[in-house]
C-alpha positions as CSV (number, residue, x, y, z in Angstrom):
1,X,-2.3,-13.6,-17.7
2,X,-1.1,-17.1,-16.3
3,X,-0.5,-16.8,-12.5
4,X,0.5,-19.4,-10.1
5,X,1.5,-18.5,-6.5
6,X,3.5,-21.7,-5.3
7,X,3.6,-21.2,-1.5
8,X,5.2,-23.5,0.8
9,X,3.1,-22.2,4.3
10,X,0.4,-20.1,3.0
11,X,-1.1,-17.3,4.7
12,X,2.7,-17.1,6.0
13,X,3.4,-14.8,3.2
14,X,-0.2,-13.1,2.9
15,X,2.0,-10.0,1.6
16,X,2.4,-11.5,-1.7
17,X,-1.8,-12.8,-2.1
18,X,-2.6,-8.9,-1.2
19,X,-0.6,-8.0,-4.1
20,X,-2.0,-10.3,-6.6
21,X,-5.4,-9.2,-4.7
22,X,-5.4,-5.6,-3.1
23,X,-9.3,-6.1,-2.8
24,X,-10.0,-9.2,-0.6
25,X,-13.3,-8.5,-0.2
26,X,-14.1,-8.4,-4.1
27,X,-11.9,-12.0,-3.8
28,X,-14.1,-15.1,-4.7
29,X,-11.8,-17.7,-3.6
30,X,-11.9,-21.6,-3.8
31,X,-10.6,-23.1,-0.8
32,X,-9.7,-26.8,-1.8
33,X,-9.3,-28.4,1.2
34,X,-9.1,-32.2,0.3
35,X,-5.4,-32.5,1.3
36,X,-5.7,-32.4,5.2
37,X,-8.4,-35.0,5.0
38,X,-6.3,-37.4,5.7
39,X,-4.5,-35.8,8.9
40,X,-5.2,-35.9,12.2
41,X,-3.9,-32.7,13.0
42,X,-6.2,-30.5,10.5
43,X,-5.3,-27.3,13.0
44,X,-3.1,-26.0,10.1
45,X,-5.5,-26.2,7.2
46,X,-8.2,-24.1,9.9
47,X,-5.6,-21.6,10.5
48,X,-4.8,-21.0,6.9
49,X,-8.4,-20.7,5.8
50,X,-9.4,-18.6,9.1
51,X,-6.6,-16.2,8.1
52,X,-8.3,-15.2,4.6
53,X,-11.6,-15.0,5.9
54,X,-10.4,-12.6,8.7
55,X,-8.8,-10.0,5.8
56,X,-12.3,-10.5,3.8
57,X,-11.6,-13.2,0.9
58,X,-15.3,-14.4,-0.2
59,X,-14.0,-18.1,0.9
60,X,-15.8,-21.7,-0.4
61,X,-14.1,-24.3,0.9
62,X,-14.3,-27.0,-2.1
63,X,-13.5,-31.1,-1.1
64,X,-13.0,-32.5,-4.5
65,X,-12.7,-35.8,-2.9
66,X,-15.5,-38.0,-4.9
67,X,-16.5,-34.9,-7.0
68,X,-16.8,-35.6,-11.0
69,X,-15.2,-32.9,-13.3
70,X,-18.5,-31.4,-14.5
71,X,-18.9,-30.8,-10.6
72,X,-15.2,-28.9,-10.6
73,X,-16.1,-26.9,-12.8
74,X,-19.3,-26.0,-11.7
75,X,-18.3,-25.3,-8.3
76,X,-15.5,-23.0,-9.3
77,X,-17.1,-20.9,-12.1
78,X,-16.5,-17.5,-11.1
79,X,-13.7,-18.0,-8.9
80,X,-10.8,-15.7,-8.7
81,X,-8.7,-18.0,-7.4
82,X,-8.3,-21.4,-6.3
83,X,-6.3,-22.3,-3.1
84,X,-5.0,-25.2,-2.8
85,X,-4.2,-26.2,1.2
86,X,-1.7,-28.4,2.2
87,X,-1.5,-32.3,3.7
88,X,-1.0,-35.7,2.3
89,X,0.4,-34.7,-0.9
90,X,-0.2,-38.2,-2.3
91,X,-3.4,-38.2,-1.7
92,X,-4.3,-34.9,-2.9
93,X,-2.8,-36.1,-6.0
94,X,-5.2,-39.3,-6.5
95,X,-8.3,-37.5,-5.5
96,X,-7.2,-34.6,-8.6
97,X,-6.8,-37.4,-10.9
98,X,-10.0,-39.4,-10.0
99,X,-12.0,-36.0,-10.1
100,X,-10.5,-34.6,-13.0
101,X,-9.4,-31.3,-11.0
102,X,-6.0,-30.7,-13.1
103,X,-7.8,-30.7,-16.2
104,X,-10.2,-27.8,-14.4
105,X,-7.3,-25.7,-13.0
106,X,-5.4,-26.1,-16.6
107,X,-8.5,-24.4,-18.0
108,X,-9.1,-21.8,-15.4
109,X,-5.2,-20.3,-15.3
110,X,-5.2,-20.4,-19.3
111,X,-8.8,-18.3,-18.6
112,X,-6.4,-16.2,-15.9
113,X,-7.9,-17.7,-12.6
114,X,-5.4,-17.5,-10.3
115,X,-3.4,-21.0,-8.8
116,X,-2.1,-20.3,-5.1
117,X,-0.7,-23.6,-3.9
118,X,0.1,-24.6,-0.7
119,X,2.7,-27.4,0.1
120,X,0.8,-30.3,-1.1
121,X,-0.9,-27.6,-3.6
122,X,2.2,-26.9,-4.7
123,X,3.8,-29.6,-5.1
124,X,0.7,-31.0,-7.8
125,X,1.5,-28.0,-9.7
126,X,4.7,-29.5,-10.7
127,X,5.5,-31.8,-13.4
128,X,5.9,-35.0,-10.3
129,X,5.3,-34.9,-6.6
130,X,8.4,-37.5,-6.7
131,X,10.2,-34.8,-3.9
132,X,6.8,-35.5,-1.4
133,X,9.3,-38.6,-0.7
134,X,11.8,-36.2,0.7
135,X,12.3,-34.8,4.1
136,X,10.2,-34.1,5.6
137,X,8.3,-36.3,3.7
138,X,4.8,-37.1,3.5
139,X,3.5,-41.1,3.9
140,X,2.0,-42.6,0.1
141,X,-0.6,-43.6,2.6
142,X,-2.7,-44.3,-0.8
143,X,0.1,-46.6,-2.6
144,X,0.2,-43.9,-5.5
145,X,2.6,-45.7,-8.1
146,X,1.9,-42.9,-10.9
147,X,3.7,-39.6,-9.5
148,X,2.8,-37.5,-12.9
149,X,1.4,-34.2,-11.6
150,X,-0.2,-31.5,-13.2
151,X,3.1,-30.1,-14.6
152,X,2.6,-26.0,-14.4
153,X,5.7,-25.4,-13.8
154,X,8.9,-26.9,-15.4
155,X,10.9,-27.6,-12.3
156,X,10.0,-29.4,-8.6
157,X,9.5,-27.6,-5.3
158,X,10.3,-28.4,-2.5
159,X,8.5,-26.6,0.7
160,X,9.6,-26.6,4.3
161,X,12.9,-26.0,4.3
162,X,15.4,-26.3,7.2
163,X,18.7,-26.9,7.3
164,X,18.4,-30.3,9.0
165,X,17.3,-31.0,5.6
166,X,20.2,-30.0,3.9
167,X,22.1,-33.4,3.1
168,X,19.4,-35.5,2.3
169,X,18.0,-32.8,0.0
170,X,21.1,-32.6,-2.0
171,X,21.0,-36.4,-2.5
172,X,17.6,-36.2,-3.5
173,X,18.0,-33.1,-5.9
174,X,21.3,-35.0,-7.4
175,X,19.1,-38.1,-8.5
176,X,15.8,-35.8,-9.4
177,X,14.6,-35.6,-13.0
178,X,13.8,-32.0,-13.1
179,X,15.5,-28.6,-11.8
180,X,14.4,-28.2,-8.2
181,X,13.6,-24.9,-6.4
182,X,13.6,-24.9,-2.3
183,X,11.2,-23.2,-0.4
184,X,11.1,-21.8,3.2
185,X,7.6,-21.1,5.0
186,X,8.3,-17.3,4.2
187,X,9.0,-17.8,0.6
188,X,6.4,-18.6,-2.5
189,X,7.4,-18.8,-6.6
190,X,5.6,-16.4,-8.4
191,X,5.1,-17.3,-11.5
192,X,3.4,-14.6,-14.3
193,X,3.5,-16.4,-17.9
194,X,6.8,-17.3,-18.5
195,X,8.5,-14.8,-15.5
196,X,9.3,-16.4,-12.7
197,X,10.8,-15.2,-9.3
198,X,11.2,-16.1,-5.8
199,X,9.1,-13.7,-3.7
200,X,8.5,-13.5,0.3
201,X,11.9,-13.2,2.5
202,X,15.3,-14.1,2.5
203,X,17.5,-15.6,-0.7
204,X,16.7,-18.7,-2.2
205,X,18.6,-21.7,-1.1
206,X,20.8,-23.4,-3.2
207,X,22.2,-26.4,-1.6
């Protein structure tokens, strides 16, 4: 089966990774941790990754900054599950396509490996990461012209909702050239071959 988790904080809705995984300790799990490499602040990304080594996930943190595909797929035969942390969305994006990553994970969920993205990890899961321009956005800190993405899914997400957002998401999702599904930090997309449902707390905003 083809699973993707499409998270917008995480370990914020551990609930739903215990249910794909009741057996954490029988877990091996890539940790992709390229996206924060950019940021400053990289308390987040510890946090996250802490979090699923506390409940027993067999964790390998996996940069695939500079990495060649071969190396991708060397590094995460055998995996369970690869976990794709948040950051600089743009950036995660151009280190995928230099390394050849979303030619890997395309392979491994067709093989049933399962995708858990994470903000920026979801957001390359989509068919663009055009909506990483929206509030609150991330910086193309790279100059990324290109934003095809990995394309998953048929629809954008869009993590971190609040309602500050509101207006300037409904301009964005007007103009956007896919459907577009909102996420709060206690919300994720499950998607299970062609089923997909919201999953986490609270009803799914529709602005």
């Amino acid at each position: 089966m083809r699973t993707l988790l499409l998270t917008s904080a995480g370990t914020q809705v551990k609930d739903e990774i215990f249910k794909l995984f009741p057996h954490p300790k029988l877990t091996k799990l890539a940790c992709i941790i390229t996206a924060s490499n950019p940021e400053e602040d990289k308390s987040y990304a510890i946090e996250d990754r802490a979090c699923l080594v506390q409940e027993g996930f067999q964790v390998e943190d996996i940069d695939i900054e500079g990495k060649t595909e071969i190396e991708l797929r060397n590094r995460l035969q055998g995996k369970n599950a690869i976990y794709v942390q948040g950051g600089n969305t743009f950036y995660l994006l151009k280190c995928a396509n230099e390394s050849g990553f979303g030619n890997v994970v395309r392979d491994l969920t067709n093989r049933g490996v399962v995708y858990i993205g994470v903000s920026a990890g979801t957001c390359i899961a989509c068919p663009t990461i055009e909506m990483a321009a929206w509030e609150p956005a991330d910086q193309n800190i790279c100059n990324l012209k290109d934003l095809t993405a990995f394309n998953l899914v048929p629809f954008l997400v869009t993590p971190h909702y609040n309602q500050k957002y509101s207006e300037t998401l409904k301009k964005e999702i007007a103009l956007a050239k896919f459907p577009v599904r909102i996420l709060t930090d206690d919300q994720a997309i499950l998607v299970q071959n062609d089923i997909i449902r919201l999953v986490g707390k609270g009803e799914e905003i529709k602005l």
